[in-house]
C-alpha positions as CSV (number, residue, x, y, z in Angstrom):
1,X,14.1,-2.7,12.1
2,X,13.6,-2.3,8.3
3,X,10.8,-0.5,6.6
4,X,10.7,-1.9,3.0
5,X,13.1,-4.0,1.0
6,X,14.0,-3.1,-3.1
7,X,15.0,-6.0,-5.5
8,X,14.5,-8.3,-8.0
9,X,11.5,-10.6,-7.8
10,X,13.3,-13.8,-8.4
11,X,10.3,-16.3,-7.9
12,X,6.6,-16.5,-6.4
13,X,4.6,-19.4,-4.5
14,X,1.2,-19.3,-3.1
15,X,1.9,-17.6,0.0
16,X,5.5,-16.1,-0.6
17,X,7.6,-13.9,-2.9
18,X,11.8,-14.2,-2.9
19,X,13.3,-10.5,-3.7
20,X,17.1,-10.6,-4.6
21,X,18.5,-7.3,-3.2
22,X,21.8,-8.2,-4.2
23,X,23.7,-9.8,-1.3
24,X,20.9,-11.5,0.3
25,X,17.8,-13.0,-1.6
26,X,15.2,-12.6,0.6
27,X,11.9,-15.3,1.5
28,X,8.8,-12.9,2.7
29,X,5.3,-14.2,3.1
30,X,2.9,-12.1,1.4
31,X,-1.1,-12.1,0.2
32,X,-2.5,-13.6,-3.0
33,X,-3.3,-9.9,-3.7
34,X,-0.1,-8.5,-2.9
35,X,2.4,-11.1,-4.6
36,X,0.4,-10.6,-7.9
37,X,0.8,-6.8,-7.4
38,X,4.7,-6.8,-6.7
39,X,5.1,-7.9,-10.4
40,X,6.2,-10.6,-12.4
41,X,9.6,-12.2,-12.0
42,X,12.6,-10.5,-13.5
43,X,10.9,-7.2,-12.3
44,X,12.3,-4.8,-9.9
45,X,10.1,-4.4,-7.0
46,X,9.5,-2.5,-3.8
47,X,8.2,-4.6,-0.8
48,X,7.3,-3.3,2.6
49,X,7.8,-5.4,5.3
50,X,6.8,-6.8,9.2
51,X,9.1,-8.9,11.3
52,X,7.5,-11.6,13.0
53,X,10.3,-13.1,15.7
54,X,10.1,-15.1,18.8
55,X,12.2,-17.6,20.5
56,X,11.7,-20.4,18.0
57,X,11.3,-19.1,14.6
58,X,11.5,-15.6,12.7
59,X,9.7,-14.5,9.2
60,X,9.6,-11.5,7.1
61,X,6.0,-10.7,5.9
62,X,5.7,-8.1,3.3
63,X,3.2,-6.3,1.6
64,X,2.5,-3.9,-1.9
65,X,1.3,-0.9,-0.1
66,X,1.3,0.5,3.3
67,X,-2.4,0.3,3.6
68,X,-2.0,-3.1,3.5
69,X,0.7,-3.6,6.0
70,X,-1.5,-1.5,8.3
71,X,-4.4,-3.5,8.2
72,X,-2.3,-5.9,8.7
73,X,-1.0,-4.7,11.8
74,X,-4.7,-4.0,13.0
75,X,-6.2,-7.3,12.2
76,X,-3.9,-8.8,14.9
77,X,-5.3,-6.7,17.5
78,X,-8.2,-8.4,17.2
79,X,-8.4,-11.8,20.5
80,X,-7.9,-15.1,18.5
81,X,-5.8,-13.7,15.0
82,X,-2.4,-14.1,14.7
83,X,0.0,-13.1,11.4
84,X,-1.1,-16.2,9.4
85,X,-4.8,-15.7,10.3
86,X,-4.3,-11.9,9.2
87,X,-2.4,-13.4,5.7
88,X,-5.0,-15.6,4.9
89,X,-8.0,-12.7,5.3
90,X,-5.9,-10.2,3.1
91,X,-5.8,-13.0,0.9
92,X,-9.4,-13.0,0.4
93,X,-10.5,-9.4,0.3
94,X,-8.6,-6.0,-0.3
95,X,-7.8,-3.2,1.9
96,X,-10.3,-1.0,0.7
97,X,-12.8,-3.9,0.4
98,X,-12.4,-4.6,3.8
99,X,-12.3,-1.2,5.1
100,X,-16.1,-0.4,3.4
101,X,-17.4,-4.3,5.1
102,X,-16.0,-2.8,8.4
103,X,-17.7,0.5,8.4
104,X,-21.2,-1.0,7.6
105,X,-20.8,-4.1,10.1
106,X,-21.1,-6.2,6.5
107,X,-21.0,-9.4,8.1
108,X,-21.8,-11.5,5.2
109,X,-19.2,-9.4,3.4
110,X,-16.5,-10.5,5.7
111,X,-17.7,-14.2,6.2
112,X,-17.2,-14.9,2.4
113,X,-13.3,-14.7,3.4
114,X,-12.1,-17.8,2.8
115,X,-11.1,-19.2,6.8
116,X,-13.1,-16.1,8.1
117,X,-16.3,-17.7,10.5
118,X,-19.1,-15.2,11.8
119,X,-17.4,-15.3,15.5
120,X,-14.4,-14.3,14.4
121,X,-15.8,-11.5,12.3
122,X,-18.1,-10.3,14.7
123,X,-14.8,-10.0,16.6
124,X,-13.1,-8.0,14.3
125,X,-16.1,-5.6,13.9
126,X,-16.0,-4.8,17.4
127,X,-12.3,-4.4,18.0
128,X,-11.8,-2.6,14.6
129,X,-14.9,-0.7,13.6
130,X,-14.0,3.5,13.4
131,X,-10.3,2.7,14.5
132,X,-8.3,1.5,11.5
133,X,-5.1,3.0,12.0
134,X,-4.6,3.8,8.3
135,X,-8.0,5.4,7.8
136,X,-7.2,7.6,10.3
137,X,-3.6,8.2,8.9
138,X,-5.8,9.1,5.7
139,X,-7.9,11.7,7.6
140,X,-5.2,13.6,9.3
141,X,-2.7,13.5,6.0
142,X,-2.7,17.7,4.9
143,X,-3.2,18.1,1.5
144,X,-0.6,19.6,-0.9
145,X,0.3,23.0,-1.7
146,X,-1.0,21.9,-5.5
147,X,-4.0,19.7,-4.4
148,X,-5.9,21.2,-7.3
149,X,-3.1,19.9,-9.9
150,X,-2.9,16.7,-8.3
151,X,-6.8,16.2,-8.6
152,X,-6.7,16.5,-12.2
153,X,-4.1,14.3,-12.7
154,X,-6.6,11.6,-10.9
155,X,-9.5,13.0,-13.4
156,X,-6.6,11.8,-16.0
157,X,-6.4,8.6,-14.8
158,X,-2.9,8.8,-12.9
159,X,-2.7,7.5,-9.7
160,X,-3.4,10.1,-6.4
161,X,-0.8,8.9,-4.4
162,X,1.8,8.4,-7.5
163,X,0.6,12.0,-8.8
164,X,1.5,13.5,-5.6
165,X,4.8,12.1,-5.3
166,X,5.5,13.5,-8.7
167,X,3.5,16.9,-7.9
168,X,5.6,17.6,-4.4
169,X,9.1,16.1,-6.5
170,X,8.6,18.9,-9.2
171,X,8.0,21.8,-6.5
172,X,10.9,20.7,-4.7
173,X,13.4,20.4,-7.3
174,X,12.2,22.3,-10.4
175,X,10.9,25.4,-8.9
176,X,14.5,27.4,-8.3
177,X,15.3,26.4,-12.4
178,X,12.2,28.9,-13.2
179,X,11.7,31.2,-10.8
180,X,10.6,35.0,-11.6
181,X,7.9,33.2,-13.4
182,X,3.9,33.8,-12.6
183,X,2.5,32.1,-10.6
184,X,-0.5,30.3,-13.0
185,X,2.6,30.2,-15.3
186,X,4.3,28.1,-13.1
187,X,1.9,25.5,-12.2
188,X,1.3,25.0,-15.7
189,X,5.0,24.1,-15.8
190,X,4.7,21.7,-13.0
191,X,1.2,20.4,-14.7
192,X,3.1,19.5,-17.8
193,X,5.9,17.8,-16.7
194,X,4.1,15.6,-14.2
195,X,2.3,14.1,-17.1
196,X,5.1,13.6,-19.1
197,X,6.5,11.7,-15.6
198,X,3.9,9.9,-15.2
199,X,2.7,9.0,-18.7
200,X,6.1,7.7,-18.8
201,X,6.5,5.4,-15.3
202,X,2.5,4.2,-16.9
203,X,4.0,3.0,-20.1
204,X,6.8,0.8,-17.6
């Protein structure tokens, strides 16, 4: 139905966020983890979003990042876990904690989730274990035609995923305003101006 909402974080609870997009202020359930990452109130935001709707009631649940949502998505695949049950585990341990306890069957890892019993883990081991959706997003994802500036950007200190954007943006758009320029030339270009991008959305 909708893939993210944008607005203004207008106030925060334990287990929900309210975003004002400007005709409708909207009430999404969210993790610990991602309500503290969606940013104080007052702040503009970007939330990604699940609808959860049968017969007798409907909710929004949202998420920082898409990994997250994913994960999400994957925990209720698991026999016994429903959207709540999935909340309250991404409440108690990141995506990429969760991912690295999956992969080496950490069950002591996954049992120090607040809510989370060994039966239940166990459970989510064997239903989840090689097959998170997003990891194999990850896998398959090409890399860039400038992987190698996009790397040192990271080695910088910039976010990949946030250098990329910026990276791809800059080819797209900035390329035709100097073309007839090397090659190496060129890349410097794009180099440059993604850190003065980035340094600047940092410094937000």
């Amino acid at each position: 139905m909708f893939n993210s909402i944008r607005g203004t974080v207008t106030a925060k609870n334990s287990d929900s966020v309210y975003i004002d997009s400007g005709a409708i202020e909207w009430d999404i359930s969210a993790s610990r983890r991602s309500i503290a990452a969606l940013g104080p109130v007052g702040s503009e935001t970007r939330v990604f979003t699940w609808l959860y709707h049968r017969e007798d009631q409907m909710r929004i649940f949202g998420f920082a990042d898409l990994e997250e949502r994913s994960l999400f998505l994957d925990l209720q695949k698991v026999e016994g876990i429903g959207p709540k049950q999935a909340m309250k585990i991404l409440s108690g341990i990141s995506a990429t904690e969760f991912e690295a306890a999956l992969e080496l069957a950490d069950l002591n890892r996954l049992t120090a989730v607040p809510g989370l019993g060994m039966k239940t883990a166990q459970k989510i081991v064997l239903a989840l274990k090689g097959k998170l959706s997003y990891a194999r997003e990850k896998d398959e994802e090409p890399e860039g035609v400038h992987e190698d500036l996009v790397t040192a950007l990271v080695d910088m200190g910039f976010d990949r995923k946030r250098s990329r954007e910026v990276v791809d943006t800059l080819n797209d758009e900035l390329l035709a305003a100097i073309e007839g320029v090397k090659a190496e030339e060129r890349e410097r270009e794009i180099f440059r101006r993604a850190i003065v991008l980035l340094t600047d959305r940092k410094g937000r």
